[in-house]
C-alpha positions in Angstrom: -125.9 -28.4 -51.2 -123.2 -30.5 -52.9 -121.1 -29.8 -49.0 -123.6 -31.5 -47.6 -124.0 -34.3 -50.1 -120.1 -35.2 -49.4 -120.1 -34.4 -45.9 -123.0 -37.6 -46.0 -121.3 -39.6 -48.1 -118.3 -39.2 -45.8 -119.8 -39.8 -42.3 -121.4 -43.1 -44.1 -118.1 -44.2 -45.6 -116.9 -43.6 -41.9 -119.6 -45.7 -40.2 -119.2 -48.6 -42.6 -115.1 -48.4 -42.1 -115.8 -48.4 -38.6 -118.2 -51.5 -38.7 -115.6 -53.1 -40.8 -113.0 -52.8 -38.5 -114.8 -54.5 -35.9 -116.2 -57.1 -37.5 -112.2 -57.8 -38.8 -110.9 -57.6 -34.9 -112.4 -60.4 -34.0 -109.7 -63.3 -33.8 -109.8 -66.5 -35.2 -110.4 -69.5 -32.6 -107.1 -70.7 -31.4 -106.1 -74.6 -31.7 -107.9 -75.5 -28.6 -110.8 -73.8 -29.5 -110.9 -75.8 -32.8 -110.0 -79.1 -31.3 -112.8 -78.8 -29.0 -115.3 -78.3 -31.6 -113.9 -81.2 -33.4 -114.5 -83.0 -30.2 -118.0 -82.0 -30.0 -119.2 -82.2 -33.6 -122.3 -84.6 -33.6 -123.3 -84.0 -30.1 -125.4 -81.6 -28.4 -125.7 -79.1 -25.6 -127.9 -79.9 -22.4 -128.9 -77.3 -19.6 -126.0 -76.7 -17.3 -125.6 -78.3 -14.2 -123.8 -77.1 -10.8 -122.1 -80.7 -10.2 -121.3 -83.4 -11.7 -120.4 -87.3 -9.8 -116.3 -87.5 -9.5 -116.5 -91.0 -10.2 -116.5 -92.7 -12.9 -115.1 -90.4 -14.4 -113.2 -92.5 -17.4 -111.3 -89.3 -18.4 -110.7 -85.5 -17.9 -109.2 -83.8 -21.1 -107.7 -80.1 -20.6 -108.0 -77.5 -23.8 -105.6 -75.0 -23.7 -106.7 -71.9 -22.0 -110.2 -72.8 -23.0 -112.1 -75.6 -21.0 -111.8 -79.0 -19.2 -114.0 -81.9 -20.4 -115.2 -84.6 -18.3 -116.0 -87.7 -20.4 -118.6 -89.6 -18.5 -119.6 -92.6 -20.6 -121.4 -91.1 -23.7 -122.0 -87.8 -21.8 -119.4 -85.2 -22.0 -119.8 -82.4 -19.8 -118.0 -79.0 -20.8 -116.4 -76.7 -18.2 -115.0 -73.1 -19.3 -113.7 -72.3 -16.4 -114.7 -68.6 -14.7 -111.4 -67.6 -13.6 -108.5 -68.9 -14.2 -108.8 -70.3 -17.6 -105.1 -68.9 -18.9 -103.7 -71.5 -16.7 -105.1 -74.5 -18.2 -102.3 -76.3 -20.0 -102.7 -79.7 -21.3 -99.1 -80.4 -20.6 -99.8 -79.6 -16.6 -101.3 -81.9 -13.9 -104.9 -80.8 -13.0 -105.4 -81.3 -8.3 -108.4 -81.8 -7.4 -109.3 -81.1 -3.9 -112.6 -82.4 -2.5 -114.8 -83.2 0.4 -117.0 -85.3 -1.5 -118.0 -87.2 -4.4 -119.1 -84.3 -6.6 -117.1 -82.0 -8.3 -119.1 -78.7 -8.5 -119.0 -75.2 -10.1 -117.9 -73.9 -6.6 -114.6 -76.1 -6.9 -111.4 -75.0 -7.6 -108.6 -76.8 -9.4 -104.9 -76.5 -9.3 -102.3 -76.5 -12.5 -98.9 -78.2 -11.6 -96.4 -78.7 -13.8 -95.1 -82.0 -14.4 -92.4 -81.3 -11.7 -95.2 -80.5 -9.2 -94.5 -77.1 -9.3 -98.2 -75.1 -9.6 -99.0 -72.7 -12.4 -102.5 -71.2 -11.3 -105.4 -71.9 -9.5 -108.5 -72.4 -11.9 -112.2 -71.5 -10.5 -114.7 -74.1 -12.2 -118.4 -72.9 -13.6 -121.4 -74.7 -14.0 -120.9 -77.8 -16.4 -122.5 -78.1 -20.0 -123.4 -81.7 -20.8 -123.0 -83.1 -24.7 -124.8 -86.1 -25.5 -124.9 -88.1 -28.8 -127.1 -86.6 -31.6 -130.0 -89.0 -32.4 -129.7 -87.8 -36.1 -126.8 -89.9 -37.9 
């Protein structure tokens, strides 16, 4: 009886190690990650969208290997990209290549460095809009 007592107390101890250790693997956000949030704080999510207009577009902002933000007056509009995300650099020069006045989650978007050279193709996904919080 007192075998089977320990062998219990054992495959517990081995379950909660276990569920330990992956709770423990998860890594921390990296600095885009964090800047992102910080550029988000007070505003919140609306229902994706499959395009957004090109223009105006005041500014497009690249996070590291995380997501491009398009700042369209007090709307930003969040894209983590499907593909491609490792080759977003905010140090590299984002071409755009379109038919029309919509940039849509169909689009792809080319990283060059600053000598032109390109660095990786990016394949958008559907856009996220942040608006202003009406609380504060």
């Amino acid at each position: 009886m007192q075998t089977s007592i320990i062998v219990a107390f054992g495959a517990a101890a081995l379950i909660a190690s276990t569920a330990f250790a992956q709770d423990s693997d998860q890594t921390p956000p990296t600095k885009a990650e964090l800047a992102l949030a910080k550029r988000l704080e007070g505003r919140v999510a609306g229902d994706p969208v499959s395009c957004i207009t090109a223009y105006p577009t005041t500014r497009a902002q690249v996070y590291d290997r995380v997501a491009i933000v398009w700042e369209h007056g007090d709307v930003l509009y969040v894209n983590r990209p499907a593909n491609g995300a490792h080759a977003l650099n905010d140090r590299d020069i984002m071409v755009q290549r379109r038919t029309t006045s919509q940039l849509c989650s169909v689009d792809t978007i080319e990283m060059r460095d600053n000598i032109g050279f390109f660095t990786g193709t990016v394949f958008l996904d559907q856009f996220v809009p942040y608006y202003r919080s009406d609380a504060g």
